[in-house]
C-alpha positions as CSV (number, residue, x, y, z in Angstrom):
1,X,99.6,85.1,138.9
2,X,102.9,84.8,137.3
3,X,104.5,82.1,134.7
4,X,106.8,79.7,136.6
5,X,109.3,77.4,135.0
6,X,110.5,74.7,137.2
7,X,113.6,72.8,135.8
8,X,113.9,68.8,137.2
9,X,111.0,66.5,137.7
10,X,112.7,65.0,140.4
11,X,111.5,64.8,143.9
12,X,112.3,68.7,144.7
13,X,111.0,69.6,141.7
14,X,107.6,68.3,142.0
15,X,107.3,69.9,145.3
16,X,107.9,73.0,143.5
17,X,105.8,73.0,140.6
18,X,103.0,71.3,142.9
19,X,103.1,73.9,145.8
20,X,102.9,76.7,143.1
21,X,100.2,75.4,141.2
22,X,98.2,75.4,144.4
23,X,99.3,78.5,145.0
24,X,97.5,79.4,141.4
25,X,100.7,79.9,139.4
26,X,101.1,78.8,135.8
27,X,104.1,76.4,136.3
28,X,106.3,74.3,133.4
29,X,107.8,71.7,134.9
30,X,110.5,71.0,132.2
31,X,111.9,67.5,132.4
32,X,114.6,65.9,130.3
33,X,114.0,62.1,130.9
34,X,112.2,60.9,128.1
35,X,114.5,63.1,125.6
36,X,117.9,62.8,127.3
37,X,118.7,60.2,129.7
38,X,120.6,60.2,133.1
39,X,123.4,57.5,134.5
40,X,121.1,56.2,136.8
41,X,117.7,56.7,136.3
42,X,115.9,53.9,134.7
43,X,112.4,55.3,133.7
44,X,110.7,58.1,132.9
45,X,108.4,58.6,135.9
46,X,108.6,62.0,137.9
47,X,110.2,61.6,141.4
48,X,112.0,58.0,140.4
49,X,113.7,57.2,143.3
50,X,117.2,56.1,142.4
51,X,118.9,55.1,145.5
52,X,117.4,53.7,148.7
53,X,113.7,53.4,148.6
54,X,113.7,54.5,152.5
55,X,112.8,58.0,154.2
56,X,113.8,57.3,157.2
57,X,112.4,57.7,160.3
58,X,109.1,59.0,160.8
59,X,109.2,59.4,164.9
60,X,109.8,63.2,165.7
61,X,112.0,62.6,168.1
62,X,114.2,61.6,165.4
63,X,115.6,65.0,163.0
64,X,114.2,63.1,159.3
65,X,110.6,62.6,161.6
66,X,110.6,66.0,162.3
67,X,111.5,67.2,159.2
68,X,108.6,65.3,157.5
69,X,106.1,67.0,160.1
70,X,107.0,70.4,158.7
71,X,106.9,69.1,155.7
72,X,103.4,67.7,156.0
73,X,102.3,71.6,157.1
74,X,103.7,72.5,154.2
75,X,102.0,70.5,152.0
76,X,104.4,67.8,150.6
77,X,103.4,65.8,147.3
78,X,106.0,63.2,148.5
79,X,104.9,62.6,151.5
80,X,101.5,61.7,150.6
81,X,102.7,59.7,147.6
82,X,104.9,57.6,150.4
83,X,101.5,57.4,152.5
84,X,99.8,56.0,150.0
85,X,103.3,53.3,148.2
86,X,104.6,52.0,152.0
87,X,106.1,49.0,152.9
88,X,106.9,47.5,155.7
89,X,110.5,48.8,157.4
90,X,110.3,49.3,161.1
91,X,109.9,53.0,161.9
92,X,111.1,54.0,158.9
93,X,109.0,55.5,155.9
94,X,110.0,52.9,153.3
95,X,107.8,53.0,149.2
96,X,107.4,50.4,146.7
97,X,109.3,52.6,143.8
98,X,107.7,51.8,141.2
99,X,104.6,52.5,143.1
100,X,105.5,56.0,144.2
101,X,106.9,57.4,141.0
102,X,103.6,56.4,139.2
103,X,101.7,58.3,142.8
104,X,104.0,61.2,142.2
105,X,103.8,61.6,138.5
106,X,99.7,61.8,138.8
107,X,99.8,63.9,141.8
108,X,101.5,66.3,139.2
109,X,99.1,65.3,136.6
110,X,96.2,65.9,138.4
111,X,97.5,70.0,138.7
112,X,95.6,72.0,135.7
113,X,98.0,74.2,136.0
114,X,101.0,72.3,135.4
115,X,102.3,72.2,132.2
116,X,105.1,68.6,131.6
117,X,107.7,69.6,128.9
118,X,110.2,66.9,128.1
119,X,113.2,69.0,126.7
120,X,116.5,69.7,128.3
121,X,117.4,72.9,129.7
122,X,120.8,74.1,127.9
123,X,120.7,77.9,129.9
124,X,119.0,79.7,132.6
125,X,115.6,80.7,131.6
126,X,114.2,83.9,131.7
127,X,111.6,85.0,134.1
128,X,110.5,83.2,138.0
129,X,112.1,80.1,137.7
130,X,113.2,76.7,140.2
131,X,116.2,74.9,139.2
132,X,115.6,71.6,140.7
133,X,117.7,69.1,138.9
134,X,119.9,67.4,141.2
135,X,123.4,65.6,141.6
136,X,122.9,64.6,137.9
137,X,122.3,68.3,136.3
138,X,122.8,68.1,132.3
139,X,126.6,69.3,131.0
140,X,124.9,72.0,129.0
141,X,122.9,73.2,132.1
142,X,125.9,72.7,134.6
143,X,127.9,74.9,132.2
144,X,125.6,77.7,132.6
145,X,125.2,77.5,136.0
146,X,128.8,77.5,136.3
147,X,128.5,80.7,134.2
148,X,126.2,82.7,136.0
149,X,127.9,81.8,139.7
150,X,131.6,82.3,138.0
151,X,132.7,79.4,140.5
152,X,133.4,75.8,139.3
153,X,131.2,74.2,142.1
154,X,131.9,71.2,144.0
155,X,131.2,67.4,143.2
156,X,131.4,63.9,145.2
157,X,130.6,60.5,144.1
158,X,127.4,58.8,145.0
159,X,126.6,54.8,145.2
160,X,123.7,52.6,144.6
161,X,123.5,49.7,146.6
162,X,122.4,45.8,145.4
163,X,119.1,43.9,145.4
164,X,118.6,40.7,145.7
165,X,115.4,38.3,145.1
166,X,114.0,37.0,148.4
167,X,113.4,33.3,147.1
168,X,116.7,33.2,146.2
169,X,117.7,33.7,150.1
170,X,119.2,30.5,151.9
171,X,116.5,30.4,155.1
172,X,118.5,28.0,157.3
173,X,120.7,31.2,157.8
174,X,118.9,34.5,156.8
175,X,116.6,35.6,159.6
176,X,113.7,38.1,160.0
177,X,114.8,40.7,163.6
178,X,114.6,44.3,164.1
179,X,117.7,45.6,166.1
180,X,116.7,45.9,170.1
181,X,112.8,47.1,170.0
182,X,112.5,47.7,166.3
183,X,109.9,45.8,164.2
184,X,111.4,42.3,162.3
185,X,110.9,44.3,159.0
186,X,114.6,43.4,158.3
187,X,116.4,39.9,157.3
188,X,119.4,39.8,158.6
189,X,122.7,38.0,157.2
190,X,124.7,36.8,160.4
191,X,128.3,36.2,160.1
192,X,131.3,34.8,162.5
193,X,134.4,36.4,162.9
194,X,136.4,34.8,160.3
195,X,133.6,35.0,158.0
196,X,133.3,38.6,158.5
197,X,137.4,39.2,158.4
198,X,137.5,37.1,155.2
199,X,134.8,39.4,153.8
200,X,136.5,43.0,154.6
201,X,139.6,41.2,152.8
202,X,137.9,40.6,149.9
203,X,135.7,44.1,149.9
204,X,139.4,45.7,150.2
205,X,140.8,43.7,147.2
206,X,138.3,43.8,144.9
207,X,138.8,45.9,142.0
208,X,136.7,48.7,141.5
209,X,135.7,51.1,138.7
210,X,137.8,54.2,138.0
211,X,137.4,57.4,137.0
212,X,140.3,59.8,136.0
213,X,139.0,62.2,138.9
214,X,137.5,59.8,141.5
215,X,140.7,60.1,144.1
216,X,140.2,63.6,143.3
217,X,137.0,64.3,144.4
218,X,135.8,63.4,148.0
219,X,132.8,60.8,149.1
220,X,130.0,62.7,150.9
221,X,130.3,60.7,154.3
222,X,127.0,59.5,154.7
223,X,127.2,57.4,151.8
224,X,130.4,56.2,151.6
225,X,131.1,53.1,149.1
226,X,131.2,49.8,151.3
227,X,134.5,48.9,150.1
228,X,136.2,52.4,151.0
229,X,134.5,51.8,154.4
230,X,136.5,48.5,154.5
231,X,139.6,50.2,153.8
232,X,139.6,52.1,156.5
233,X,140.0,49.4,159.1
234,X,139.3,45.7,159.9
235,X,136.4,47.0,162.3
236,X,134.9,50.0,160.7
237,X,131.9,48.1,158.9
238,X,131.2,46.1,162.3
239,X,130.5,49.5,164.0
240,X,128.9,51.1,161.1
241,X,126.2,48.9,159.0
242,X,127.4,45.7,159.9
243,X,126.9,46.3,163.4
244,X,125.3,43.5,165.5
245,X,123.9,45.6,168.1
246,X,120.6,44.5,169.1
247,X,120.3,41.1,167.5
248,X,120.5,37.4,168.0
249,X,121.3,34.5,165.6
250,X,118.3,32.3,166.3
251,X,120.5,28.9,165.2
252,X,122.9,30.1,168.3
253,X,121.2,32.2,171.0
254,X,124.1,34.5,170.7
255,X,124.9,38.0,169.2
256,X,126.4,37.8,165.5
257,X,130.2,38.9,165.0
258,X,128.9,41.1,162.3
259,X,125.6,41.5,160.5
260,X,124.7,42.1,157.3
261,X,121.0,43.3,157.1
262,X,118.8,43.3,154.4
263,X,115.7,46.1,153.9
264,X,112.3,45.5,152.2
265,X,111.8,47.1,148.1
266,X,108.1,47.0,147.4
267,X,104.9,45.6,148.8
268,X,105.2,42.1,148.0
269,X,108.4,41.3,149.4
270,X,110.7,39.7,146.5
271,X,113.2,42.6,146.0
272,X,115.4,43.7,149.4
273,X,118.4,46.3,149.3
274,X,121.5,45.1,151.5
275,X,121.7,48.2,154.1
276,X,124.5,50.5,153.7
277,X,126.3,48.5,150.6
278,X,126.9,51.2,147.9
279,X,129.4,50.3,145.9
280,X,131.6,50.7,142.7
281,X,132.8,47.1,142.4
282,X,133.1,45.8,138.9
283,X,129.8,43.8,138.5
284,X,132.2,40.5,138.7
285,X,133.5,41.3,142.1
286,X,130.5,42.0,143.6
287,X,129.2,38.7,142.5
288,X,132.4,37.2,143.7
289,X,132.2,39.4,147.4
290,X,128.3,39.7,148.3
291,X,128.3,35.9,147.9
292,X,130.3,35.2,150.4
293,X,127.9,36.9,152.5
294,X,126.1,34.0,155.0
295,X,122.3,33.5,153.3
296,X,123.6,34.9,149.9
297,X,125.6,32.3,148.3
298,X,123.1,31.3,145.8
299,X,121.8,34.9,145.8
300,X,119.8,36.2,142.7
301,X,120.9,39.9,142.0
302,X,118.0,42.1,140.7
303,X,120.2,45.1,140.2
304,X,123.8,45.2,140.9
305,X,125.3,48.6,142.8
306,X,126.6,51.2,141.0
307,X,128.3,54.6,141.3
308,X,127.3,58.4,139.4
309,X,129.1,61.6,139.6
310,X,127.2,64.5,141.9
311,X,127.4,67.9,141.8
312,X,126.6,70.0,144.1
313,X,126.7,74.3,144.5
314,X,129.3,75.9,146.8
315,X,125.7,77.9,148.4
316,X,127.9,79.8,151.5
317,X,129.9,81.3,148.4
318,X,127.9,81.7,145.6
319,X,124.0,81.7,146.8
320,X,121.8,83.8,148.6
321,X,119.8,83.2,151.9
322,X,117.2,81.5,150.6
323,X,118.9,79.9,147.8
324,X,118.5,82.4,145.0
325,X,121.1,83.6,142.1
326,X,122.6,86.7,143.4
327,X,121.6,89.8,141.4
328,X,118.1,87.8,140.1
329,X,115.8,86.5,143.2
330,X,113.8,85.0,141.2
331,X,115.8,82.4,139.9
332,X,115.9,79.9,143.2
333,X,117.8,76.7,143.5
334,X,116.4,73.6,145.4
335,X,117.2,70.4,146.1
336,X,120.5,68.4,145.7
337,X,122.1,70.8,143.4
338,X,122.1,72.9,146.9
339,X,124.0,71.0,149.2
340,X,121.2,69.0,151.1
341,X,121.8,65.6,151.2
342,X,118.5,63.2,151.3
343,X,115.4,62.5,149.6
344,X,113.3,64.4,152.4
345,X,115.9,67.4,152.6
346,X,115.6,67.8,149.0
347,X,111.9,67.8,148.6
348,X,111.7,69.9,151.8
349,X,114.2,73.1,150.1
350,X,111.8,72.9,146.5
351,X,108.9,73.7,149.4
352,X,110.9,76.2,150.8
353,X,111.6,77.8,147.1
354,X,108.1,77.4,145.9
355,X,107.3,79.7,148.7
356,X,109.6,81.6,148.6
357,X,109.0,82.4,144.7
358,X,105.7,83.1,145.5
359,X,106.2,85.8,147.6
360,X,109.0,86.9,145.4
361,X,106.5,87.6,142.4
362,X,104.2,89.5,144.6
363,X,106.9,92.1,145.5
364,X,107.4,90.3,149.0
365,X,110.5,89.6,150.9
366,X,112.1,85.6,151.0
367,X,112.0,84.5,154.3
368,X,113.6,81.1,156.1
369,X,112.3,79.3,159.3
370,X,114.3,80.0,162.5
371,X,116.8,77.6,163.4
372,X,114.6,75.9,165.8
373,X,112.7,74.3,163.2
374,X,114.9,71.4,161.1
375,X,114.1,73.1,158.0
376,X,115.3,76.2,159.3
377,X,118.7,74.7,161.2
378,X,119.3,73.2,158.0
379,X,119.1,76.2,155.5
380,X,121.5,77.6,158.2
381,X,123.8,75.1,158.0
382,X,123.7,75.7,154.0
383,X,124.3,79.9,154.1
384,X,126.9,79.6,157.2
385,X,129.6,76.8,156.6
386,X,132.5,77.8,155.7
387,X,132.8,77.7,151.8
388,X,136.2,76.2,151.8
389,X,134.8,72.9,153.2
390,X,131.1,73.0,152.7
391,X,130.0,69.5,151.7
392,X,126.2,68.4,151.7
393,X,124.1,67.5,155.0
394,X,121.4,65.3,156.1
395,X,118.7,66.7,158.5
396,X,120.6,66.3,162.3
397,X,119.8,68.0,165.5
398,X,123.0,69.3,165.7
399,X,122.0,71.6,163.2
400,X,119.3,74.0,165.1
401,X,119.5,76.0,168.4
402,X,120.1,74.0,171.8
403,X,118.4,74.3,174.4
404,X,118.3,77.1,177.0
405,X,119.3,74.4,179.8
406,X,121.2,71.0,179.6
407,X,119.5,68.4,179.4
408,X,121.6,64.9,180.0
409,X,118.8,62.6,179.3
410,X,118.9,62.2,175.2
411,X,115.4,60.9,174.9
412,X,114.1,63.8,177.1
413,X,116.2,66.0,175.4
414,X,115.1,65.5,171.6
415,X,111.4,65.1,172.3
416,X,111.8,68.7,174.3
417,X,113.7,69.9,170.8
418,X,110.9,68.5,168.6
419,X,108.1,70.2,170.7
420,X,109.8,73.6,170.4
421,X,110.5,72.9,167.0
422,X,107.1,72.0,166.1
423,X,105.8,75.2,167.8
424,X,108.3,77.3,165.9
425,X,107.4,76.4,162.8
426,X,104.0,76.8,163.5
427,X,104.5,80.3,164.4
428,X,106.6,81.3,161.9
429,X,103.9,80.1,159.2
430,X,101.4,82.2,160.7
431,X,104.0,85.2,161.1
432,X,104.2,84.6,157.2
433,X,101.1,84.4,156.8
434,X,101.0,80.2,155.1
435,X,98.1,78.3,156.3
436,X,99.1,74.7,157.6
437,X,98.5,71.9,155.0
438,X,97.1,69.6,157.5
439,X,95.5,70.2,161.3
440,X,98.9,70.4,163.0
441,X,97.1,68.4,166.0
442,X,97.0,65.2,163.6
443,X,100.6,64.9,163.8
444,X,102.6,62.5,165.3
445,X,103.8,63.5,168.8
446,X,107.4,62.9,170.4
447,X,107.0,59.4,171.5
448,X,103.9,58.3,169.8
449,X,100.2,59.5,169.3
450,X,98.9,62.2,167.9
451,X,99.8,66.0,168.9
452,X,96.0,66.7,170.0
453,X,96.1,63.8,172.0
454,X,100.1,64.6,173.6
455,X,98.5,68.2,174.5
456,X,99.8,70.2,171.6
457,X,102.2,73.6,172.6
458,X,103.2,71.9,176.0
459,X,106.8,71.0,174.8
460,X,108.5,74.3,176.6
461,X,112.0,73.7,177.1
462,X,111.8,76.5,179.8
């Protein structure tokens, strides 16, 4: 078996050098935390979580709960690190961070052959390598990627949203609901309508950090700063993560004007994220503004929201198929650094490329799922956009084949799209010849229960 270096101990990282330990590979995970730090990690732990500590979804029906089941057959570090560090958040996947980057960093630990190097990477190294090191990629190493792809790559801004302590919470106002049927793993900030216009006022004023490129670079639109979703219109955070839908003020009977809501950080319930609030607010203003949020006057911030550069690679352009550096196939890029926006995604494409390297070293063609699969839709979306406009992507059904026939019923429709997708993939692993990680019937069926118990392979869409 070959000598593998795998550069980022981040979440696609570890999935990397785990997967190719297992696959009896001598790996180097080569991780600069602990020599050189980053803008917004905090520790040294492998797979530190640095923005929300949620997953998403874990029903199948919805495109992050069926990318976790292919996943899972794949073998996924993370997810059984999340198993193992959950809290409480509805039907989402939601870890206790500090938790899961101590349950990641031993599941790497407990891999003989995995070799931790604390250096930073300054060029491409020689030989079967990962580069996994995300939005935050070293100068020196973003120079040299730069190099070797002769294209200047693309960037966007990414924000980190506030937590605040729960016993600093006013109770007569904050109250514990799920939207419609959803668990009440949520606290919810309820506001009137002058409250709520007086807030966007004050999100829109507030003064914000610069940068000399920040109006030169674009937001990635799934996590746009609060503020800049303010600007766009009185009503834009009251249909996006203010919206009331689905809830009740308890002290009125009645639905909310707007709602702030509020989502669980570890097991023991002190430290919750407010839902959608990345920002770039001077640490002043957002004391100023996110006190004038219902619940929060008297709010005790444990970390204030900030905002890091991210760069991403132009992969239509300037990557191959499966991800790797054209002319040298076995130097493969995963995670962030690729386009794919999410924790999940990420760890999902240093799978794909520990794979994918394997078979590489053994004189084997790289190979991608079909576009049924949300794995496979999604490496699609990465090798097909058009490079002019590419910017990165979340896991979406939108992104693998339709149906063969319309289906108007959207619940019917996705549970017959996870089926097939959940019999593709497990056809294509046998057609490249990857044992599944787990009994595929142990899954979690479209709608609930297991798929041994839903009648596994019955999902035709035909």
């Amino acid at each position: 078996m070959a000598e593998i270096t795998v550069v980022g101990g981040g979440l696609a990282g570890c999935e990397a050098a785990v997967s190719l330990a297992r696959r009896g590979h001598a790996v180097k995970l080569v991780e600069m935390r602990g020599v050189k730090g980053t803008p917004a990690h905090q520790t040294d732990d492998l797979g530190e979580l640095v923005c929300t500590n949620s997953f998403k979804s874990e029903d199948p029906q919805n495109a992050h709960g069926q990318l976790k089941r292919e996943m899972r057959l794949l073998g996924s570090v993370l997810l059984n690190a999340a198993d193992r560090t959950r809290v409480p958040a509805g039907s989402a996947l939601a870890v206790d961070r500090r938790l899961f980057a101590t349950a990641m960093s031993e599941a790497v630990a407990a891999e003989p052959g995995i070799e931790v190097i604390r250096a930073e990477i300054e060029r491409l190294p020689d030989g079967p390598t990962v580069i996994a090191t995300g939005p935050l990629t070293s100068d020196a190493l973003s120079a040299a990627i730069r190099g070797a792809l002769g294209d200047e790559g693309l960037a966007f801004f990414d924000a980190i949203a506030p937590i605040v302590h729960r016993d600093s919470l006013d109770e007569s106002i904050v109250f514990e609901a799920g939207r419609f049927e959803e668990s009440g793993d949520y606290l919810n900030c309820p506001m009137d309508r002058d409250s709520y216009e007086a807030f966007v006022e004050a999100l829109r004023t507030g003064e914000a950090h610069e940068g000399h490129d920040w109006d030169a670079v674009p937001y990635f639109e799934g996590c746009l700063p609060v503020e800049v979703m303010a600007s766009r219109g009185v009503d834009t955070l009251r249909f996006g993560p203010m919206k009331p839908i689905g809830l009740s003020d308890p002290r009125t009977g009645e639905r909310p004007w707007a709602v702030v809501q509020l989502r669980r950080e570890d097991r023991a319930g002190q430290m919750w994220n407010l839902v959608g609030f990345q920002t770039r607010l001077r640490i002043g203003e957002q004391r100023r503004v996110f006190t004038m949020i219902p619940g929060l006057a008297d709010a005790e911030f444990l970390r204030w929201g900030s905002i890091h550069r991210n760069s991403y690679l132009n992969f239509p352009q300037r990557l191959s198929d499966h991800g790797g550096l054209p002319g040298r196939p076995d130097l493969v890029f995963a995670g962030q650094l690729t386009g794919v926006e999410g924790y999940t995604e990420s760890a999902a494409s240093g799978l794909l490329a520990a794979l994918n390297l394997d078979r590489i070293v053994a004189g084997r063609e790289p190979v991608v799922p079909p576009a049924t699969t949300m794995i496979g839709g999604l490496y699609r979306f990465l090798r097909e956009s058009t490079p002019k406009h590419f910017q990165p992507m979340n896991s979406n059904w939108g992104l693998i084949d339709p149906l063969n026939r319309r289906i108007r019923d959207k619940k019917q429709k996705r549970r017959l799209l996870a089926e097939r997708a959940h019999d593709d993939f497990l056809a294509w692993l046998d057609q490249v010849e990857v044992a599944p990680a787990v009994d595929p019937g142990t899954l979690m069926a479209p709608g609930g229960g297991t798929m041994a118990e839903a009648g596994a392979g019955a999902g035709s869409d035909t």
